[in-house]
NUKEMI-156218 format. One line per 5 residues: number of its first residue (from 1); their letters; for each residue x, z, y of C-alpha. Coordinates in nm, 3 decimals. Each point is the difference from the previous one (the first is absolute). Layout:
NUM = A = X:Z:Y ~ ...
//
This chain:
1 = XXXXX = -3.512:15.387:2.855 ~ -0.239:-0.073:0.272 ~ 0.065:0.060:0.370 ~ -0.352:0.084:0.054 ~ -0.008:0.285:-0.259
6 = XXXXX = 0.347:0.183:0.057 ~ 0.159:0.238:-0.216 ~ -0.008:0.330:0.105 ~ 0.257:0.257:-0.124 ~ 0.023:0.327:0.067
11 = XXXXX = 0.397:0.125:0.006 ~ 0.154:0.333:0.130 ~ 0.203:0.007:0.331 ~ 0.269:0.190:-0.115 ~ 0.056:-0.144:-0.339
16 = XXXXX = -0.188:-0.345:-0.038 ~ -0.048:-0.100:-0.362 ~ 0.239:-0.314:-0.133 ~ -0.336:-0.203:-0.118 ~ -0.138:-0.003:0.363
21 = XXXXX = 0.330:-0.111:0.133 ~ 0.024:-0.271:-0.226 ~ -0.348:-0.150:-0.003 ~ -0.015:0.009:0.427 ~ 0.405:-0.134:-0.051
26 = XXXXX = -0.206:-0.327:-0.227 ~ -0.242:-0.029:0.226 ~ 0.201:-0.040:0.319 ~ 0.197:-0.226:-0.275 ~ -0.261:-0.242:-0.024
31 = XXXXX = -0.092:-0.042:0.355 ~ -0.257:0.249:0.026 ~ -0.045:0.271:0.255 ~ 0.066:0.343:-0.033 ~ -0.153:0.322:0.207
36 = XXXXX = 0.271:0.241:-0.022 ~ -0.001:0.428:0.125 ~ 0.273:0.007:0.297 ~ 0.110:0.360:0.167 ~ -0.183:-0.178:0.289
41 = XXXXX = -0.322:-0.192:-0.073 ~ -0.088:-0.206:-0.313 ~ 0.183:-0.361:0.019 ~ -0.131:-0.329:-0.145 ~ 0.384:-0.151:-0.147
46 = XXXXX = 0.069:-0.352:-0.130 ~ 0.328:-0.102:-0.202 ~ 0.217:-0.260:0.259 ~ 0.153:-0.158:-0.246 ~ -0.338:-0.149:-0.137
51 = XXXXX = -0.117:-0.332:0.208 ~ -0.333:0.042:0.147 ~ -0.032:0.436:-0.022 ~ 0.036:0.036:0.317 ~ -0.304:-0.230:0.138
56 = XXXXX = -0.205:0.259:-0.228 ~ 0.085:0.304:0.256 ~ -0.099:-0.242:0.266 ~ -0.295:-0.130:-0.139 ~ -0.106:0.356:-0.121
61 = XXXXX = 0.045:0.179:0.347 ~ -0.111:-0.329:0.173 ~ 0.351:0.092:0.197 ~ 0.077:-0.277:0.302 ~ 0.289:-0.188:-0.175
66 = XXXXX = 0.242:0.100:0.305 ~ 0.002:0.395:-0.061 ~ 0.330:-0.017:-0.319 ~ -0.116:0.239:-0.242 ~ 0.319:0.279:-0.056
71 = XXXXX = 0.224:0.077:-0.344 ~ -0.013:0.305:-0.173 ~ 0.371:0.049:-0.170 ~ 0.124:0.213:-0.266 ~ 0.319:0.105:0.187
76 = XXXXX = 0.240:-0.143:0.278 ~ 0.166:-0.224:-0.229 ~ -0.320:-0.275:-0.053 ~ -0.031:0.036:0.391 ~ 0.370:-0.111:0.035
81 = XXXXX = -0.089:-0.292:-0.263 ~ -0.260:-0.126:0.238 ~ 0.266:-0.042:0.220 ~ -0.129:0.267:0.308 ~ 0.258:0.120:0.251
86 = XXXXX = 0.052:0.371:0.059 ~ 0.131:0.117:0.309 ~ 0.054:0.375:0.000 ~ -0.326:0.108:0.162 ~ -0.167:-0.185:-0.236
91 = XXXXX = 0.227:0.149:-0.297 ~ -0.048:0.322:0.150 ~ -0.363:0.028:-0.029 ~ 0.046:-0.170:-0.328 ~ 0.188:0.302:-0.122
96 = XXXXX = -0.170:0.261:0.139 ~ -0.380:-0.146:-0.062 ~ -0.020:-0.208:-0.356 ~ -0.156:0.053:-0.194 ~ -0.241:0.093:0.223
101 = XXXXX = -0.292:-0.147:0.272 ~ 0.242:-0.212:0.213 ~ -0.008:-0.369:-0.005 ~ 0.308:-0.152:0.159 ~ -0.041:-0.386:0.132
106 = XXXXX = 0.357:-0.176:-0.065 ~ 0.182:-0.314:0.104 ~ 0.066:-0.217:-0.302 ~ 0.073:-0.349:-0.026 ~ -0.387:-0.105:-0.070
111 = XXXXX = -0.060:0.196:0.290 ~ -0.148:0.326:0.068 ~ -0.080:0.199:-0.326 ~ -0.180:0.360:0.000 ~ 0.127:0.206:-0.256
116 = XXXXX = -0.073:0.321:-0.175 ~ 0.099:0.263:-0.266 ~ -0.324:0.197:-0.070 ~ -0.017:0.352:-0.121 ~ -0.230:-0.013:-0.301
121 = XXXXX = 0.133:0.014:-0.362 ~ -0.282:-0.238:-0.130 ~ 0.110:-0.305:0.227 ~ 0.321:0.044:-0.008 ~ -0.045:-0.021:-0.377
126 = XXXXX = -0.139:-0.343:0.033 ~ 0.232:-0.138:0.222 ~ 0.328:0.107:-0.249 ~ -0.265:-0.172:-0.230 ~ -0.037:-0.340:0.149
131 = XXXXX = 0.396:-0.019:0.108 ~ -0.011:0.224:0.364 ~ -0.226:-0.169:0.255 ~ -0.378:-0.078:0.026 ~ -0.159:-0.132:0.312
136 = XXXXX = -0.252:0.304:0.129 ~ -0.233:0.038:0.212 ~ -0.340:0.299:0.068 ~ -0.210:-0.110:-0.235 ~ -0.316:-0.059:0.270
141 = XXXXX = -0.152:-0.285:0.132 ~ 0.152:-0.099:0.352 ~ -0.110:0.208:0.273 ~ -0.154:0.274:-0.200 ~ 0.168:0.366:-0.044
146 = XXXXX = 0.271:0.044:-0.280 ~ -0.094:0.133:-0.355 ~ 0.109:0.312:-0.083 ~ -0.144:0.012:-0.380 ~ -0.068:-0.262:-0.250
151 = XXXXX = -0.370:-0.055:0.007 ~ 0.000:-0.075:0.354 ~ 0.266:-0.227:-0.043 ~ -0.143:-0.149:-0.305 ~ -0.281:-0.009:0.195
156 = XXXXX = 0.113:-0.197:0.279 ~ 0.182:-0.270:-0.196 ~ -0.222:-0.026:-0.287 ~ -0.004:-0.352:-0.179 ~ 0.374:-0.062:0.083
161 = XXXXX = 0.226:0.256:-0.171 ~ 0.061:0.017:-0.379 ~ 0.080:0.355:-0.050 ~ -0.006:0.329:0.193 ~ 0.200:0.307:-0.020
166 = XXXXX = -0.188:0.325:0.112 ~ 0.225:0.285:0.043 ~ -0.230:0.168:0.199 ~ -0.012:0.064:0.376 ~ 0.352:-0.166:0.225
171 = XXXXX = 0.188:0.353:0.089 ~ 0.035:-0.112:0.330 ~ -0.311:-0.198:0.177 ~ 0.142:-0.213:0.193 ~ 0.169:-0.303:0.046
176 = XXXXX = 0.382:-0.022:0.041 ~ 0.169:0.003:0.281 ~ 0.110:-0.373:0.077 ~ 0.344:-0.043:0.162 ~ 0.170:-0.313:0.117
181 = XXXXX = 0.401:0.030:0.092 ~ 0.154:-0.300:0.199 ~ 0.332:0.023:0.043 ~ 0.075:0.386:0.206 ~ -0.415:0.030:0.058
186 = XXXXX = -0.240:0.148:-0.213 ~ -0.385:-0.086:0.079 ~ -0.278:0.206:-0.133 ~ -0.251:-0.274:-0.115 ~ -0.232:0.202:-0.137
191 = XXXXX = -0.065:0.418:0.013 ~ -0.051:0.147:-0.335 ~ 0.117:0.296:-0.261 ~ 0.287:0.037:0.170 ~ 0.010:0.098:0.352
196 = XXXXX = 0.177:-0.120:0.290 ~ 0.223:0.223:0.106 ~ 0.179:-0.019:-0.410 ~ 0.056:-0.358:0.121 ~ 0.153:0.048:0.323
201 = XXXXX = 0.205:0.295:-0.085 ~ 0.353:-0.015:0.051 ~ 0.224:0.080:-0.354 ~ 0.082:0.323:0.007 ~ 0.204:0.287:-0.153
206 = XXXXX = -0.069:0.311:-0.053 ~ 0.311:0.267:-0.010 ~ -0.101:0.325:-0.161 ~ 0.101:0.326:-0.086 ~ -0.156:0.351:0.001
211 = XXXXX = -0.108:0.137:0.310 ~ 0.084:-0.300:0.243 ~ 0.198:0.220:0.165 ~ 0.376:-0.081:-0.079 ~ 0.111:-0.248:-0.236
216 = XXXXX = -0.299:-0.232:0.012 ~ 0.010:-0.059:0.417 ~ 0.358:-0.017:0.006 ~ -0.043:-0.336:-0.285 ~ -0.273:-0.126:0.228
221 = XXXXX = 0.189:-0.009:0.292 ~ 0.336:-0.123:-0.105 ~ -0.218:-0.316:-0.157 ~ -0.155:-0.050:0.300 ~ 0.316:-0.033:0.186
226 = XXXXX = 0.154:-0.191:-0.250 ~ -0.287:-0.287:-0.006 ~ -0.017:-0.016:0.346 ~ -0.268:-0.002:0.236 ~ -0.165:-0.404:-0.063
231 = XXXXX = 0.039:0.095:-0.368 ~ -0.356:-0.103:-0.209 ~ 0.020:0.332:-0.185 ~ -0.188:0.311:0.076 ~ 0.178:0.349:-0.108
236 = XXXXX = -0.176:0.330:0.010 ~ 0.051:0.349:-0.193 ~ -0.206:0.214:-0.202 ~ 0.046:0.317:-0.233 ~ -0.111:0.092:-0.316
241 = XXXXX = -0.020:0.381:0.103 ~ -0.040:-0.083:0.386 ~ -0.248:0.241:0.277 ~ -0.122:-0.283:0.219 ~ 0.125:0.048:0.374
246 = XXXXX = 0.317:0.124:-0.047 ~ 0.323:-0.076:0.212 ~ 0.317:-0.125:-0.194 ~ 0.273:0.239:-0.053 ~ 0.193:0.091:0.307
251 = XXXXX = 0.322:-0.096:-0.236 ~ -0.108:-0.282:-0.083 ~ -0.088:-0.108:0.401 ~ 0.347:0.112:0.051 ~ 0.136:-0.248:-0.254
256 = XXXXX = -0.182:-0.261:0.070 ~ 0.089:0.048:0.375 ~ 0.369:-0.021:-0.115 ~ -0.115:-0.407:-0.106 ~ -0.183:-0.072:0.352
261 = XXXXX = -0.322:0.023:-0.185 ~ -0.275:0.244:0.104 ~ -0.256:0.169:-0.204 ~ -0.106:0.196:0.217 ~ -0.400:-0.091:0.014
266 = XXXXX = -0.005:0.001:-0.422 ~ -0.299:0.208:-0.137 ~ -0.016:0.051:-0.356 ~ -0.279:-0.135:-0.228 ~ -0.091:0.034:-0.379
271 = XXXXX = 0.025:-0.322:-0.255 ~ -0.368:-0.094:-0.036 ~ -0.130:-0.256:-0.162 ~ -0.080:-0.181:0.317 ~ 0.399:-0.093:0.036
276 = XXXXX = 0.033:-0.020:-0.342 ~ -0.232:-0.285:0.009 ~ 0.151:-0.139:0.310 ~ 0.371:0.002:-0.078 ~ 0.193:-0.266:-0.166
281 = XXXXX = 0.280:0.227:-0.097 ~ 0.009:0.378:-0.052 ~ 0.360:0.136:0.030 ~ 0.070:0.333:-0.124 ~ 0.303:0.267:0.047
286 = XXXXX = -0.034:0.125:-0.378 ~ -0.105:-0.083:-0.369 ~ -0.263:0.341:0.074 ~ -0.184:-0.220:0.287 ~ -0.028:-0.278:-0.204
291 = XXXXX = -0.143:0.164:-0.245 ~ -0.236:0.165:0.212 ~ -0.085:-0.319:0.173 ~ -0.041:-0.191:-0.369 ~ -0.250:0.307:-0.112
296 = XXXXX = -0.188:0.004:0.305 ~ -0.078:-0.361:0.101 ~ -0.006:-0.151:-0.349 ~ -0.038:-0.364:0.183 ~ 0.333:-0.003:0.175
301 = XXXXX = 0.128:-0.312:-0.267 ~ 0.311:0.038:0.050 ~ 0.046:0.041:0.326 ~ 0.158:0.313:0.013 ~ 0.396:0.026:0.035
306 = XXXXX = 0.288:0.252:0.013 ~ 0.198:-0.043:0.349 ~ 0.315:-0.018:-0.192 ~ -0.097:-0.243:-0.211 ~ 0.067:-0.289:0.263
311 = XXXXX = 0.359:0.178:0.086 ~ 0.313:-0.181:-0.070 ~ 0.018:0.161:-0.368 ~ -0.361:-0.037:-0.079 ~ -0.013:0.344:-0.130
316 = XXXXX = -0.326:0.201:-0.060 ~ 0.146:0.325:0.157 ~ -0.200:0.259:0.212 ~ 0.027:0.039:0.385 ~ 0.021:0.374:0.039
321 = XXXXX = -0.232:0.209:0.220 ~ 0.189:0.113:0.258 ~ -0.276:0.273:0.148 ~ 0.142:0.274:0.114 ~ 0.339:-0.085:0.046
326 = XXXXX = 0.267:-0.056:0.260 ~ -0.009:-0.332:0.228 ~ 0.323:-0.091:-0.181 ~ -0.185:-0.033:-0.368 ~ -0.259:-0.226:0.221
331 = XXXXX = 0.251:-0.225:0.142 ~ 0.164:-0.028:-0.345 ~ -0.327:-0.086:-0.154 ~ -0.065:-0.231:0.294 ~ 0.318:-0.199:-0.110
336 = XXXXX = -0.111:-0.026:-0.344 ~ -0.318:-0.165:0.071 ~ 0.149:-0.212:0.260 ~ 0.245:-0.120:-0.264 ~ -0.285:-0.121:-0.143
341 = XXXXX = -0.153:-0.166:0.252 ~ 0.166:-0.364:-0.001 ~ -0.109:-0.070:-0.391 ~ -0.345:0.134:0.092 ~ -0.062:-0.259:0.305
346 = XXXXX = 0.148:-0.270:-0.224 ~ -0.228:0.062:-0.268 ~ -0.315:0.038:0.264 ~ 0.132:-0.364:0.131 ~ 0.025:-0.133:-0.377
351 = XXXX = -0.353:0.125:-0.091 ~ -0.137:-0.207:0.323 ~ 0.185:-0.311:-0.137 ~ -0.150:0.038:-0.334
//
């Protein structure tokens, strides 16, 4: 096969054809390069483990020899085999944004190593394919703007790749978001797909119940007082049933008051898909919110937890609504979610710590 008349292949995003994946798999085998669809922009990959692939990318981007060129990884496992260290920012955005457009820049004992899950079945075909891990880059010369389909990457790199995969136009247009964590600091190196504010954001969880009104504040306040004010986590409360602007529960300021905690500036606000997207875990009072929550937000992956569940028994069990009721059923439900409370912080602690 000659460099300077490619294969092309045409291969569907969603399910990409086992031929395709093979023959760009051989290619990258042999030394060759490979342009390959990303959810981002196209990439131009070359197999690691084959002396002398590498100088291709160069040579075919004319890249300056100083700029590294990144991994793209099958999972988290081939990026703990490099040998990168995680600290739990990193691992954070790790969870929350692979696959996906975020490329996170690593200490590891060669030095500093970007790395990245993408979101696109076809590549992550390949790289399962040639053992996890591929060194990627935009398939463009230096300087000029990212591919975001295969001609124009074919295009721009023609005479030094051996095969291309078109799976039509990249979903998302633009280049990741590049991300470099040293030691407690996280440094945007590059703006892309994902924006800055996802970066910066503090972990946070979400209690929720149905109208934000009772059960829901009361959970968000009692974790609040249990992490403590320099805590890193964020906590907030939503409903699945909630009016937006309303004032907790005058019950439920009463038994919070008992505590020392005060709710008293709480407004209510609906579970969009907004926090949804933000939160790292979703904490429900019953199995009926999260059901609701699964149905509605079909992306939640697996983020979404019943309060009890992190009690001292582990037990799936329902807080009940206490709307309606006397101030003695809310200080009695109170008590059962502070119960509660220890195994939850522990668990928000472990999950930081990997």
């Amino acid at each position: 096969m000659s460099d300077s008349n490619p294969t092309l292949l045409r291969v569907d995003r969603r399910k990409p054809g086992r031929h395709a994946i093979e023959q760009a798999a051989s290619v990258l085998r042999q030394g060759s390069l490979a342009i390959l669809p990303t959810d981002t922009v196209y990439g131009v990959a070359a197999d690691p483990a084959v002396p002398g692939a590498l100088d291709r990318i160069y040579e075919a981007k004319a890249r300056d020899r100083g700029k590294p060129i990144p991994f793209l990884v099958a999972d988290l496992a081939e990026v703990a085999r490099a040998g990168a260290v995680m600290g739990w920012r990193a691992r954070r955005l790790a969870r929350r944004y692979w696959p996906g457009p975020l490329t996170l820049v690593l200490r590891t004992s060669e030095g500093y190593e970007g790395f990245r899950i993408p979101n696109h079945p076809v590549t992550l075909a390949v790289l399962r394919a040639v053992g996890g891990i591929l060194r990627v880059t935009s398939a463009n010369r230096s300087g000029e703007p990212a591919a975001c389909d295969a001609s124009t990457a074919a295009a721009a790199l023609a005479g030094h790749v051996g095969i291309v995969l078109d799976a039509g136009p990249a979903p998302l247009g633009a280049e990741s978001t590049v991300v470099q964590e040293d030691g407690d600091t996280l440094t945007i190196l590059r703006q892309g797909a994902l924006p800055v504010e996802a970066i910066h954001a503090r972990p946070l969880v979400v209690m929720v119940c149905t109208g934000n009104i009772c059960r829901s504040p009361m959970a968000e306040h009692l974790l609040r007082h249990w992490l403590g004010p320099d805590s890193p986590w964020d906590v907030r409360s939503a409903g699945v049933g909630a009016v937006g602007g309303e004032p907790p529960s005058e019950e439920a300021v009463i038994a919070l008051a008992d505590k020392g905690i005060s709710a008293v500036h709480h407004r209510s606000q609906l579970l969009d898909q907004g926090l949804v997207d933000a939160a790292d875990f979703i904490v429900v009072m019953t199995d009926d919110h999260r059901r609701i929550v699964q149905k509605r937000f079909p992306g939640v992956h697996g983020r979404v937890f019943l309060l009890k569940s992190f009690g001292p028994a582990g037990r799936d069990e329902d807080i009940d609504d206490p709307i309606g009721q006397s101030v003695d059923v809310y200080r009695d439900v109170r008590d059962e979610m502070n119960a509660v409370m220890p195994d939850l912080v522990l668990h928000l602690h472990e999950w930081l710590a990997g």
